[in-house]
C-alpha positions in Angstrom: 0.0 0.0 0.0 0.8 3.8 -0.3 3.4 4.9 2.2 4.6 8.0 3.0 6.8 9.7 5.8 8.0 13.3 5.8 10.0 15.0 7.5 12.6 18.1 7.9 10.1 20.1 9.7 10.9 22.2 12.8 11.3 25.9 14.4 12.7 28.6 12.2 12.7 32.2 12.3 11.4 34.2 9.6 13.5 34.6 6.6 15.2 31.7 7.4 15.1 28.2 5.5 14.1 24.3 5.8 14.2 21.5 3.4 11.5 18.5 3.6 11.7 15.4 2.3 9.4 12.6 2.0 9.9 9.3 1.6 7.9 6.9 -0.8 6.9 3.2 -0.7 4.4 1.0 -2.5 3.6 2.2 -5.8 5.1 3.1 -8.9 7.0 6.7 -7.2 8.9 7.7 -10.4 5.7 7.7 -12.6 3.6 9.7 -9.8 3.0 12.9 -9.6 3.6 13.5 -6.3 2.4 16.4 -4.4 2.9 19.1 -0.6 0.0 20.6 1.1 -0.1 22.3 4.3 -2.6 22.8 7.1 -2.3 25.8 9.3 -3.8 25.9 12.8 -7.6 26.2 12.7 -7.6 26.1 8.7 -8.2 23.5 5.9 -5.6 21.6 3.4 -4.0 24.0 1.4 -2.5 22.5 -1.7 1.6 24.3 -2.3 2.3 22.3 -4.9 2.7 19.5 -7.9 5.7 17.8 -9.3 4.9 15.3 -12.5 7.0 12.4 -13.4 9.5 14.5 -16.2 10.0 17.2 -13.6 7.7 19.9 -14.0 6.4 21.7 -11.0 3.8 24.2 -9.8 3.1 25.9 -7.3 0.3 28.1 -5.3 0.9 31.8 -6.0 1.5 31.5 -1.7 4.5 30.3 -2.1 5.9 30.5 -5.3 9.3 32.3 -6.2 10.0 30.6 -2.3 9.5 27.4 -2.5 11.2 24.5 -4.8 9.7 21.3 -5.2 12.4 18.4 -6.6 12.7 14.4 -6.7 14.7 11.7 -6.4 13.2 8.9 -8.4 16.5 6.5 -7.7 15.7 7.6 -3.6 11.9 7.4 -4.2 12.3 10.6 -2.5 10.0 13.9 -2.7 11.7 17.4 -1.4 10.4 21.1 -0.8 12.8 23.6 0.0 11.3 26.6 1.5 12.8 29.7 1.5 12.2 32.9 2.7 10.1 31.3 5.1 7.1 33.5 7.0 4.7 33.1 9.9 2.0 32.5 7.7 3.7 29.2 6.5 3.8 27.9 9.6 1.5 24.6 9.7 2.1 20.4 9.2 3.1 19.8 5.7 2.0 16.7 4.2 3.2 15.0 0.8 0.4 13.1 -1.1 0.1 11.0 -4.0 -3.6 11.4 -5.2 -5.9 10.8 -2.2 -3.3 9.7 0.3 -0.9 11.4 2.5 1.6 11.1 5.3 1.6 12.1 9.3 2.8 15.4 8.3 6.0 17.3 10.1 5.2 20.4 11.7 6.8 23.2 10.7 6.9 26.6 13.0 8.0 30.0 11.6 8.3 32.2 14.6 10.8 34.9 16.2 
């Protein structure tokens, strides 16, 4: 079955910068497209954004110009670096491969 465990999340002050990374199992990761969301306190899933089996990414207007989504098909790997980062990006970042997601790994922006 689908598995997926991120992390990389943690405290960080604005400005500063943290790399995710999730890790893939059971399925086909190098032909997915994979994707991040987010959940802030108190809100719903917010979608941040795609990355399709030949590489090509997008991204929410939230976060883009900030944030770099990348793979590692031979690591069945998924990254987001975040940059730039602001309080309003704080929340538990997920990856997700259609309907299914990870635990999440909090991430905190805060000075």
């Amino acid at each position: 079955q689908v598995q997926l465990v991120e992390s990389g999340g943690g405290w960080v002050q604005p400005g500063g910068s943290l790399r995710l990374s999730c890790v893939a199992s059971g399925f086909a990761f190098s032909s997915s497209l994979m994707s991040w969301a987010r959940q802030a306190p108190g809100k719903g899933l917010e979608y941040m954004s795609d990355i399709y089996s030949d590489g090509i990414t997008t991204y929410a207007d939230s976060v883009k110009g900030r944030f770099t989504t990348s793979r590692d098909d031979a690591k069945n790997t998924l990254y987001l670096q975040m940059n730039s980062l602001k309080p309003e990006d704080t929340g538990v970042y997920y990856c997700a491969k259609g309907g299914a997601r990870g635990h999440g790994t909090q991430v905190t922006v805060s000075s």
